[in-house]
KEKE-3310 file (N, C-alpha, C; in steps of 0.2 Angstrom, whole numbers, plus 5000, padded with zeros to 4 digits):
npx = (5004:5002:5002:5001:5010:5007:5012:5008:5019:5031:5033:5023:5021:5027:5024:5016:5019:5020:5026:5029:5030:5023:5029:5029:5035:5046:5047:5046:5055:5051:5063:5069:5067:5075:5065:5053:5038:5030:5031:5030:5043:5057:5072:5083:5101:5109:5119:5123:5110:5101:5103:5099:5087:5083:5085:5077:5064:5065:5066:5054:5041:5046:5042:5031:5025:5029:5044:5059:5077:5087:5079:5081:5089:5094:5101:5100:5109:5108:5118:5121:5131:5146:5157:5151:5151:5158:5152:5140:5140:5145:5136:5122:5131:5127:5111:5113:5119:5122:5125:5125:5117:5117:5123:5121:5130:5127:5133:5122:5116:5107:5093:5075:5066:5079:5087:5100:5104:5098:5088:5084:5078:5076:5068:5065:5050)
npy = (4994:5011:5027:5045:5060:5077:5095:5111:5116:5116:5116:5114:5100:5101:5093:5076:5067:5067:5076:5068:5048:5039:5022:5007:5005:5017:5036:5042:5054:5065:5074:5088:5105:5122:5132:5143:5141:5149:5160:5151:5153:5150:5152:5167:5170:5163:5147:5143:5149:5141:5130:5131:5133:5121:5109:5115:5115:5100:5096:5101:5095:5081:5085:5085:5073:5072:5070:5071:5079:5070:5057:5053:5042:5041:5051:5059:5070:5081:5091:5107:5110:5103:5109:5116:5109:5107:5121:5118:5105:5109:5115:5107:5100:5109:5104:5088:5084:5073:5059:5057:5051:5040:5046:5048:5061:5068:5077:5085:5087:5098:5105:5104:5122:5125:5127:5125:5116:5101:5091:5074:5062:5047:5042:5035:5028)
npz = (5000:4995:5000:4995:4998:5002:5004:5007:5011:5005:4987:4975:4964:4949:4938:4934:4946:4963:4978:4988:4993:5003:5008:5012:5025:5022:5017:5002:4996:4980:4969:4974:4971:4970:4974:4978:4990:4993:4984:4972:4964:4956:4967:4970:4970:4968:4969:4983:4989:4982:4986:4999:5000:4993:5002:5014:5007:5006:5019:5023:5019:5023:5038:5038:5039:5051:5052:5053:5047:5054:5048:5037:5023:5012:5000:4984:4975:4963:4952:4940:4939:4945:4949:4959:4971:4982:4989:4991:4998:5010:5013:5013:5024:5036:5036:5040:5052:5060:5057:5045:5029:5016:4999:4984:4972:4957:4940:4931:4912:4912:4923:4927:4924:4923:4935:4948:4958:4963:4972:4981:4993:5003:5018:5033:5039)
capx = (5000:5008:4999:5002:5013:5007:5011:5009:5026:5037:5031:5019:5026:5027:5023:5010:5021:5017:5031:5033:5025:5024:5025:5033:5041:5050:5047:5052:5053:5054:5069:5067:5070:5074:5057:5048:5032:5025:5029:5034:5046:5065:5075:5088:5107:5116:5122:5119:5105:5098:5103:5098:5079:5084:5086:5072:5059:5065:5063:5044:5039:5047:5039:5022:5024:5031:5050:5066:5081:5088:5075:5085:5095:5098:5098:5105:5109:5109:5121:5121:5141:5149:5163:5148:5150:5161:5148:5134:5142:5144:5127:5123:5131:5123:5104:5114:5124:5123:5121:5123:5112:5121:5121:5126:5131:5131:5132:5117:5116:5103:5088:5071:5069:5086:5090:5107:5102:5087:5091:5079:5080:5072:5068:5064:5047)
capy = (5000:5017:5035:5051:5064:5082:5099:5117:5121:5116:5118:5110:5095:5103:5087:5070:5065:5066:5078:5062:5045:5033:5013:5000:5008:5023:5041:5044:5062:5067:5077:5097:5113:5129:5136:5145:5136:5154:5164:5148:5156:5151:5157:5171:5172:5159:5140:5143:5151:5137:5122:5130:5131:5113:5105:5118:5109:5092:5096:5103:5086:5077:5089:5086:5066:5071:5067:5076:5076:5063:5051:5055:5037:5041:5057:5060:5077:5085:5097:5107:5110:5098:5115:5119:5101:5111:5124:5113:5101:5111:5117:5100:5097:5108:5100:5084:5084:5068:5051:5058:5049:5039:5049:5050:5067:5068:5081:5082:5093:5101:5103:5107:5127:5127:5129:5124:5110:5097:5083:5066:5059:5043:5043:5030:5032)
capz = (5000:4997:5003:4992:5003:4999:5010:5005:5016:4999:4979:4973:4959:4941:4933:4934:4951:4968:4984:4993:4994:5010:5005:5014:5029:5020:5014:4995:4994:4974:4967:4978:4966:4975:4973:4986:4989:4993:4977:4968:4961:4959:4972:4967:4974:4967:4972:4989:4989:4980:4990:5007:4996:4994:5009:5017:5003:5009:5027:5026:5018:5030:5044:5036:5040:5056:5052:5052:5041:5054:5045:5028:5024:5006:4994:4978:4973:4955:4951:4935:4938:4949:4952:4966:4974:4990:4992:4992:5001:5016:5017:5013:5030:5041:5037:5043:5055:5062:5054:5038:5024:5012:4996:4978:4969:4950:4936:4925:4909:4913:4927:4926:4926:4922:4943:4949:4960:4964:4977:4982:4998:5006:5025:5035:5044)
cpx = (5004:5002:5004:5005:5010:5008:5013:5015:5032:5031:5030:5024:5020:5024:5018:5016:5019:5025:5033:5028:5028:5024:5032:5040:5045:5044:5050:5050:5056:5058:5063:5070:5069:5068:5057:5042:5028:5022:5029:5038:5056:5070:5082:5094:5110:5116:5119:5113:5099:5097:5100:5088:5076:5081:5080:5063:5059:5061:5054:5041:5039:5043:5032:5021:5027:5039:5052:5069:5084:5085:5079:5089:5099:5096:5103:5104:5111:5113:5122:5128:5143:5155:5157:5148:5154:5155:5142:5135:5141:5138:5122:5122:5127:5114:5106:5120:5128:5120:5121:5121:5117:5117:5125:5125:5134:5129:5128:5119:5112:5095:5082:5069:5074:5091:5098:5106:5097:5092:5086:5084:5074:5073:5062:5056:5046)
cpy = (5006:5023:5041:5054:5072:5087:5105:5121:5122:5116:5111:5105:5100:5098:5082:5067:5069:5070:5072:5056:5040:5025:5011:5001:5015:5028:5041:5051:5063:5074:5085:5102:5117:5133:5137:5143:5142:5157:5159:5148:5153:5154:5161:5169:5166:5152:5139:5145:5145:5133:5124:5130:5125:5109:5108:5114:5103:5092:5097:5097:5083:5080:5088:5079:5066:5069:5072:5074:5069:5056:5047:5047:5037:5047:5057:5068:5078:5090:5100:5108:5107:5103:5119:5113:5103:5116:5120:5109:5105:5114:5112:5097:5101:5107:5094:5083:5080:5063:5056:5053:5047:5045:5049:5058:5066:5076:5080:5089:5098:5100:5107:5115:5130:5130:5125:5117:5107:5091:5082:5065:5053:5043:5038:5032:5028)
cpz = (5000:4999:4998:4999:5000:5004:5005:5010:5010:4992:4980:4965:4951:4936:4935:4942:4957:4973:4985:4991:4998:5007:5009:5019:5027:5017:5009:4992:4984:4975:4970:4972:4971:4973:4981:4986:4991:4987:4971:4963:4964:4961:4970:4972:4973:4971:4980:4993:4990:4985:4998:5005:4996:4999:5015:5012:5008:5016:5028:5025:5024:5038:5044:5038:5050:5058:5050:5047:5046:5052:5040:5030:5017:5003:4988:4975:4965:4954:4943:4933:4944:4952:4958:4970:4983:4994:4994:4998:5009:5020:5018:5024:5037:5042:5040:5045:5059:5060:5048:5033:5020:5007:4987:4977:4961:4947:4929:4919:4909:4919:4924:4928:4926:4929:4942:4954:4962:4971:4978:4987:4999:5012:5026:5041:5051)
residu = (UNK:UNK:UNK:UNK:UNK:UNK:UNK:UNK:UNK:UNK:UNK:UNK:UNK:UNK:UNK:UNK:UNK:UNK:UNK:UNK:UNK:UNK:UNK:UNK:UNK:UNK:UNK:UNK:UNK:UNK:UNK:UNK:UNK:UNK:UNK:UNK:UNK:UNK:UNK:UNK:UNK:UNK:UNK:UNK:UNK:UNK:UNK:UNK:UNK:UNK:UNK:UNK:UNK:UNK:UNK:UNK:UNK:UNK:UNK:UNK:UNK:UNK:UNK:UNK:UNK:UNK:UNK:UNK:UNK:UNK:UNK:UNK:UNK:UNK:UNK:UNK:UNK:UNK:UNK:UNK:UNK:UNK:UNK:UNK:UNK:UNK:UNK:UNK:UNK:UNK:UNK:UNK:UNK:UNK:UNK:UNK:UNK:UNK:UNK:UNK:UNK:UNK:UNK:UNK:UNK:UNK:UNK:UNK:UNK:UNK:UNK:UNK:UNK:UNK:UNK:UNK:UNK:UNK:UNK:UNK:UNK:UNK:UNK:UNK:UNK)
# end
């Protein structure tokens, strides 16, 4: 059985997919854009701007089932330039500070809206 995950705290899904979806013990948050879930609009100021939109997405979700990032046990992060992979990283690290999340990071050619980064996480409910 899986449960749709929906919360007006992060952007609504741009496409035929669902924020999150509960099944089989885990939380699978789909891929986060820095969008503001107020203006919906992608957030200005650059790389880190973005990724702190990122990981502020993720978190409401998870906040809307009642879970934190320490739930997080896997994310994969998107990058449109792999030369932001330090800045990220460390903003990255203060949403998990402990027990961090396995995770991949790759370089894509492009993301949807043309942002600088998207990240997926799974968490454990």
């Amino acid at each position: 059985m899986k449960t749709v995950v929906n919360t007006d705290k992060a952007p609504g899904a741009i496409g035929p997919y669902s924020q999150g979806i509960k099944a089989g013990g885990f939380l699978f948050v789909s891929g986060q854009m820095p969008v503001d879930p107020v203006s919906n609009a992608v957030v200005e100021g650059g790389i880190e701007a973005q990724s702190k939109q990122v990981l502020e997405n993720i978190e409401a979700i998870l906040a809307s089932e009642g879970l934190t990032m320490t739930s997080v046990v896997k994310t994969t992060v998107f990058l449109k330039d792999l030369n932001d992979f330090q800045i990220v990283n460390g903003i990255y690290g203060q949403y998990f500070k402990e027990q961090a999340p396995a995770r991949a990071c790759v370089q894509v050619v492009k993301l949807p809206k043309d942002v600088m980064v998207e990240i997926e996480a799974i968490a454990v409910i």
